[in-house]
C-alpha positions as YAML, in Angstrom:
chain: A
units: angstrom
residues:
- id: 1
  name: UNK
  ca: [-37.62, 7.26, -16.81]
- id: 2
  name: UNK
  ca: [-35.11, 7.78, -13.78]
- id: 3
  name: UNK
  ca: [-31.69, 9.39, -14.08]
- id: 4
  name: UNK
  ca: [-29.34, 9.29, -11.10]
- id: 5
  name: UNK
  ca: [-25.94, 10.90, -12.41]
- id: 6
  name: UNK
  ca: [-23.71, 13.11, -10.52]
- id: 7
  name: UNK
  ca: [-20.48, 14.64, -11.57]
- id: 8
  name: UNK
  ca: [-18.37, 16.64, -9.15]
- id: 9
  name: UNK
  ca: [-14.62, 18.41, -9.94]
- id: 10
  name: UNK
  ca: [-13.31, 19.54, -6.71]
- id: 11
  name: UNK
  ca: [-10.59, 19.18, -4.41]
- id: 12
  name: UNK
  ca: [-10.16, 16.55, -1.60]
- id: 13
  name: UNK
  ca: [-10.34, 18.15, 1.73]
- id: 14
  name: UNK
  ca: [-8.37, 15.15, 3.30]
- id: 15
  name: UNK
  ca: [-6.25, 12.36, 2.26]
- id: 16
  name: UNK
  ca: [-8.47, 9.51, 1.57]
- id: 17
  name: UNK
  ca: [-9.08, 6.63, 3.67]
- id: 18
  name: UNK
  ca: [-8.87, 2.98, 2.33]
- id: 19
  name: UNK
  ca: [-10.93, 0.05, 4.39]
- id: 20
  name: UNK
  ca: [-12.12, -2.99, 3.46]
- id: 21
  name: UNK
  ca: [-15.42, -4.97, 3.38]
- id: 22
  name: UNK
  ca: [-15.62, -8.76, 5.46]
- id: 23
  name: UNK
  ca: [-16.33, -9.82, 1.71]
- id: 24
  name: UNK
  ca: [-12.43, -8.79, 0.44]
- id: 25
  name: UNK
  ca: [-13.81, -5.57, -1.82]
- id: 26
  name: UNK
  ca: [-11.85, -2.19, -1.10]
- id: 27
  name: UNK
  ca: [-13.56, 0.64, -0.05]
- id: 28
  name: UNK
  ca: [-12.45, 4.42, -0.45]
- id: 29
  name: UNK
  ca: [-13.85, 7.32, 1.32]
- id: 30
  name: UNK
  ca: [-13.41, 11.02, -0.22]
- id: 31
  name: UNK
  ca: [-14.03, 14.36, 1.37]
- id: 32
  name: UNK
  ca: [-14.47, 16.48, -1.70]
- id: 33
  name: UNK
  ca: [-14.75, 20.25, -2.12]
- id: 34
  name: UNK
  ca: [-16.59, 22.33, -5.01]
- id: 35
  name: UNK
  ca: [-16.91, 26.23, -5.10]
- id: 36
  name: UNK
  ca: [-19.20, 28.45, -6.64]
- id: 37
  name: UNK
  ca: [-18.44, 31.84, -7.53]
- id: 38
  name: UNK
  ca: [-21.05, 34.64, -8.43]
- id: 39
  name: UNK
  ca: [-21.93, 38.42, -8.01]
- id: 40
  name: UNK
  ca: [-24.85, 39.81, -6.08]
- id: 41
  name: UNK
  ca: [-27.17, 42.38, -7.69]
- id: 42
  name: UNK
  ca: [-25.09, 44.91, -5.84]
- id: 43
  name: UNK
  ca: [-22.38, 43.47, -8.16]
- id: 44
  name: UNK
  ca: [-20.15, 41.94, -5.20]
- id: 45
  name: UNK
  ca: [-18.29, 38.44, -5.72]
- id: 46
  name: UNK
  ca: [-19.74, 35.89, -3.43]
- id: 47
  name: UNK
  ca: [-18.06, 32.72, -3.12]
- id: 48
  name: UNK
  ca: [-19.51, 29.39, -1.52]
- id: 49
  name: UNK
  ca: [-18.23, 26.25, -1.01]
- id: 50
  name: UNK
  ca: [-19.86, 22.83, -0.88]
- id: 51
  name: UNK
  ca: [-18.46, 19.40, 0.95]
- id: 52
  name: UNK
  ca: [-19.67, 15.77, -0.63]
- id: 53
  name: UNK
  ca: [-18.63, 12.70, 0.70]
- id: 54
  name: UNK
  ca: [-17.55, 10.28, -2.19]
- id: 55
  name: UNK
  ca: [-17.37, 6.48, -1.92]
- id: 56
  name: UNK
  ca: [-14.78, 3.82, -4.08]
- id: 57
  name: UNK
  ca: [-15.03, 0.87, -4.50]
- id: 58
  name: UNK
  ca: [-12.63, -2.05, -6.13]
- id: 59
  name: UNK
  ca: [-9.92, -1.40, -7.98]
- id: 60
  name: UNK
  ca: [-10.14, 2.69, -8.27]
- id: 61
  name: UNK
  ca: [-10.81, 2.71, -4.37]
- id: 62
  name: UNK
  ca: [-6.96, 0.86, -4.42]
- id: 63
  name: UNK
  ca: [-5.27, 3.86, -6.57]
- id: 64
  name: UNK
  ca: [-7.15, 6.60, -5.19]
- id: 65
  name: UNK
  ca: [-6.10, 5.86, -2.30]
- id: 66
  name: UNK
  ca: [-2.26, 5.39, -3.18]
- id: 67
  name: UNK
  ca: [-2.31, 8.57, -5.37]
- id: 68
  name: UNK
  ca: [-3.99, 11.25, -4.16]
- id: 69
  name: UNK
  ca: [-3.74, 13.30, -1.27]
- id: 70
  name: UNK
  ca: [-5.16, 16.08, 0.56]
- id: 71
  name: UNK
  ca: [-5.48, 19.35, -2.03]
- id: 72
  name: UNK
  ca: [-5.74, 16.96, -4.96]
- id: 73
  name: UNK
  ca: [-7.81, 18.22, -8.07]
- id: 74
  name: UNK
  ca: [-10.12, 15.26, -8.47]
- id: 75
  name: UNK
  ca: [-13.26, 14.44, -11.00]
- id: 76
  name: UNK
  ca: [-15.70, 11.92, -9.43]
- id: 77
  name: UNK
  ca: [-18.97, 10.37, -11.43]
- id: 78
  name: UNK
  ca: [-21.02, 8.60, -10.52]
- id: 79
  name: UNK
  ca: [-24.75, 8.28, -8.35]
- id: 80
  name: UNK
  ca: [-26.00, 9.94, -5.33]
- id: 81
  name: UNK
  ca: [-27.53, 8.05, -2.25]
- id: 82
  name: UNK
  ca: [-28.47, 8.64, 0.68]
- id: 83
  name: UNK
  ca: [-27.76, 5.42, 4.07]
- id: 84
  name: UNK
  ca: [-29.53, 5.62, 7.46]
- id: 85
  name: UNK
  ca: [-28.83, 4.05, 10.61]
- id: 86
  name: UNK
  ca: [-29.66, 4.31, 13.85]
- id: 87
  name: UNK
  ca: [-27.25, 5.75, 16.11]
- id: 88
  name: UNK
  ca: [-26.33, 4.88, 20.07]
- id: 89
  name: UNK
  ca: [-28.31, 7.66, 21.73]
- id: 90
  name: UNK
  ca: [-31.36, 6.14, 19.88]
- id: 91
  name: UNK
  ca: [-31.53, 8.85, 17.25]
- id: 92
  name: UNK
  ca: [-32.36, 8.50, 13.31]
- id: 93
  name: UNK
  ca: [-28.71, 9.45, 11.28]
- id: 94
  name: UNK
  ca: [-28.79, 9.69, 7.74]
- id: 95
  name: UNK
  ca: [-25.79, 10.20, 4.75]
- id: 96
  name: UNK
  ca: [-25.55, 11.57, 1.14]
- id: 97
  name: UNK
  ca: [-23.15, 10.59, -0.52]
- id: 98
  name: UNK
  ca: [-21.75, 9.82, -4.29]
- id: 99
  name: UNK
  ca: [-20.90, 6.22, -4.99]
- id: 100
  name: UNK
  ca: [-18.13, 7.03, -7.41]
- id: 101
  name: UNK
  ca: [-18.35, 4.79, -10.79]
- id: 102
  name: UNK
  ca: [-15.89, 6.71, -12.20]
- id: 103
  name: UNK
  ca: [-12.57, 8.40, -10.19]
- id: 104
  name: UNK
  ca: [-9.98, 10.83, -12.22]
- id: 105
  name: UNK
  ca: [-7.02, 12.41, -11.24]
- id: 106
  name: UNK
  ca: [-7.18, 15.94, -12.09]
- id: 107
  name: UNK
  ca: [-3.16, 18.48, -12.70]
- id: 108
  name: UNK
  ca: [-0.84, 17.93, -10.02]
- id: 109
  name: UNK
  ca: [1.06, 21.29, -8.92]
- id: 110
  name: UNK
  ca: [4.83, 21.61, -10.84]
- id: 111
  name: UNK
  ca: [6.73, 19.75, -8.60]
- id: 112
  name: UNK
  ca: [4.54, 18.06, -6.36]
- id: 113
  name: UNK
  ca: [4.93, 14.34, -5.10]
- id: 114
  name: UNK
  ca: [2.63, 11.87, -7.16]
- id: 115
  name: UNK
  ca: [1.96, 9.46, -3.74]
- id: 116
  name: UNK
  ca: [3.27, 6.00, -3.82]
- id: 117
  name: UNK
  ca: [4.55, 6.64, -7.71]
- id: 118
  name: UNK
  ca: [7.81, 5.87, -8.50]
- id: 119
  name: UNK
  ca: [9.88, 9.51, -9.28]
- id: 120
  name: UNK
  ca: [9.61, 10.79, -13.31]
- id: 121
  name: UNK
  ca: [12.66, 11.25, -15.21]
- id: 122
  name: UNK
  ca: [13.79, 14.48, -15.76]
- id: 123
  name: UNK
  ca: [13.34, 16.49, -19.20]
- id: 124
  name: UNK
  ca: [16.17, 14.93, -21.50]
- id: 125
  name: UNK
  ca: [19.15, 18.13, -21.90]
- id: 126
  name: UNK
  ca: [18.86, 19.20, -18.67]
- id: 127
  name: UNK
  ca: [22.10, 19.20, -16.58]
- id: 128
  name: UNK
  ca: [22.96, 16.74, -13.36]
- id: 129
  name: UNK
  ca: [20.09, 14.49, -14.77]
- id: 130
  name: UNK
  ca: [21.23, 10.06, -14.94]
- id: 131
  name: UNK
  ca: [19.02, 9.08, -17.30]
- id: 132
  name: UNK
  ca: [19.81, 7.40, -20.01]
- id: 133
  name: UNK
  ca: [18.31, 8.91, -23.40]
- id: 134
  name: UNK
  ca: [15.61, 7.95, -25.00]
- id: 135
  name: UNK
  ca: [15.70, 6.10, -28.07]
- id: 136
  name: UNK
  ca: [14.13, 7.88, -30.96]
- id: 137
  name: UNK
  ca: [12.78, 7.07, -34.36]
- id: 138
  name: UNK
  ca: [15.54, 8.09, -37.16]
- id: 139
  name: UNK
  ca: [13.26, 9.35, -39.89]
- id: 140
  name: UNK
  ca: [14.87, 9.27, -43.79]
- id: 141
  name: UNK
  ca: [15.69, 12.63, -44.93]
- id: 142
  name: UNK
  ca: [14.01, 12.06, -48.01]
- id: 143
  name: UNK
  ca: [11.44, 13.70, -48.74]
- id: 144
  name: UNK
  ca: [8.08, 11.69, -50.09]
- id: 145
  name: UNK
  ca: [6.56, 12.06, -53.16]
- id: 146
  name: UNK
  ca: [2.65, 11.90, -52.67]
- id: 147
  name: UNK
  ca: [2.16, 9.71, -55.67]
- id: 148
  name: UNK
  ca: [3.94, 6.66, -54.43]
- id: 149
  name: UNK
  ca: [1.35, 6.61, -51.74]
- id: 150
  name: UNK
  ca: [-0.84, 3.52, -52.96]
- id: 151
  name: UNK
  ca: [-4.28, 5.31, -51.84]
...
């Protein structure tokens, strides 16, 4: 039995790049960064930081690439694999990257623009705010007797 899975929660070291194939399908690129955080046996914190390259495709390649931007808290899943080519000086180049089944957004900071979104209403009560409220259920003030319920 083979298993290919990876998972990676990071944050994207640049905003991502949207291209697409001759054959119509969009195609997302990532830069994605993970840290790792231990102590030495002198009892020191190291930290070290890893880069993956993550590839979209379809549909999630479309709205990762509208929503998220540089600093973004992402979770990608999906396979690992590695592409070689041959470059112009003649040399042998090769790739790892994760072809992302699976994209999701991760927090966004208090305050922070959410890309191409449209703007969130504001929390209902506060002052200077337009919208208009939100229409709530009106609940009976009865109270309920728990043998009427029929199970």
């Amino acid at each position: 039995m083979y298993f290919n899975k990876a998972i990676l929660i990071g944050n994207l070291t640049r905003d991502p790049e949207l291209k697409s194939l001759p054959s119509g399908i969009q195609v997302c690129t990532l830069s994605l960064a993970t840290n790792r955080v231990w102590k030495d046996k002198n009892g020191a914190k190291q930290e070290s930081t890893d880069y993956h390259n993550v590839v979209v495709f379809g549909r999630q390649a479309e709205t990762s690439a509208q929503f998220l931007r540089k600093g973004a808290s992402v979770l990608a899943e999906g396979r690992m694999q590695t592409r070689s080519w041959d470059a112009a000086d003649g040399s042998k180049k090769y790739r790892t990257e994760v072809v992302a089944d699976r994209i999701q957004f991760g927090p966004r900071p208090a305050g922070a623009p959410a890309g191409d979104a449209p703007p969130r209403a504001a929390a209902p009560g506060k002052e200077g705010t337009d919208a208009p409220p939100i229409d709530t259920i009106d609940y009976p003030e009865e109270s309920i007797n728990p043998e009427d319920i029929p199970f």
